[in-house]
C-alpha positions in Angstrom: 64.8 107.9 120.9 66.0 111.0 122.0 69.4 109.4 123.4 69.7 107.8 120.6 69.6 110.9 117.8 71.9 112.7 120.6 74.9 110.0 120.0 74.5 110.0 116.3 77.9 111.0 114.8 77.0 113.4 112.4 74.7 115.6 114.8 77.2 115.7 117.3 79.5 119.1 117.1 82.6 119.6 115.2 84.6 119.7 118.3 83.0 116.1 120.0 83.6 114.9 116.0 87.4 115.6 116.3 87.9 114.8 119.8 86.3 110.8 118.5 88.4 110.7 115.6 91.9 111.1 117.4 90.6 108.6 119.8 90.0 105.9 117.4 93.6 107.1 115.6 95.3 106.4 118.8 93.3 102.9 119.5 93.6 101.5 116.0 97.1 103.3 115.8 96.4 105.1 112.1 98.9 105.8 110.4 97.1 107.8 107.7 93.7 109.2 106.5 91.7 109.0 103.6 88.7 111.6 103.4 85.9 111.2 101.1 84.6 115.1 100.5 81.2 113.9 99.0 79.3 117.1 97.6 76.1 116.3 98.1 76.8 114.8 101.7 78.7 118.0 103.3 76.1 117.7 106.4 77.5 114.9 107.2 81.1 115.1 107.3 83.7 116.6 109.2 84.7 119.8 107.0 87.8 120.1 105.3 89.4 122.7 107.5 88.7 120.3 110.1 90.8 118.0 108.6 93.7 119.9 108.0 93.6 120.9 111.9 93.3 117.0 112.5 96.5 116.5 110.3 98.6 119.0 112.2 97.5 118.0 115.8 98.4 114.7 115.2 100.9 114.2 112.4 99.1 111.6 110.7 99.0 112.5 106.9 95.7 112.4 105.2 94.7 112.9 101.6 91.1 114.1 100.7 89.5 112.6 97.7 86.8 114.9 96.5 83.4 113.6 94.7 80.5 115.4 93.3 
């Protein structure tokens, strides 16, 4: 059980969150981004700034659609 809450996405740290994400960029070969920013949810998703730091490192555009 413990293994198992460890590997969970959205306890894992910012930086294991962005190093997955370009991963499965490069497998599926993305060529953009859509974010959902749900208010309610922040805890579990990747912040905004994060994001943004994704975008630049990679060069694939994203666009953020913000809920509340």
């Amino acid at each position: 059980m413990a293994r198992a809450y460890t590997e969970l996405f959205i306890v894992r740290s910012d930086e294991a969150k962005e190093t997955y994400i370009k991963n499965m960029l490069k497998f599926f070969k993305v060529d953009g981004i859509i974010y959902h920013d749900a208010k309610p949810a922040q805890q579990l998703q990747l912040p905004l700034r994060h994001a943004q730091r994704l975008e630049k490192q990679t060069g694939i555009p994203s666009l953020t659609i913000t809920a509340t």
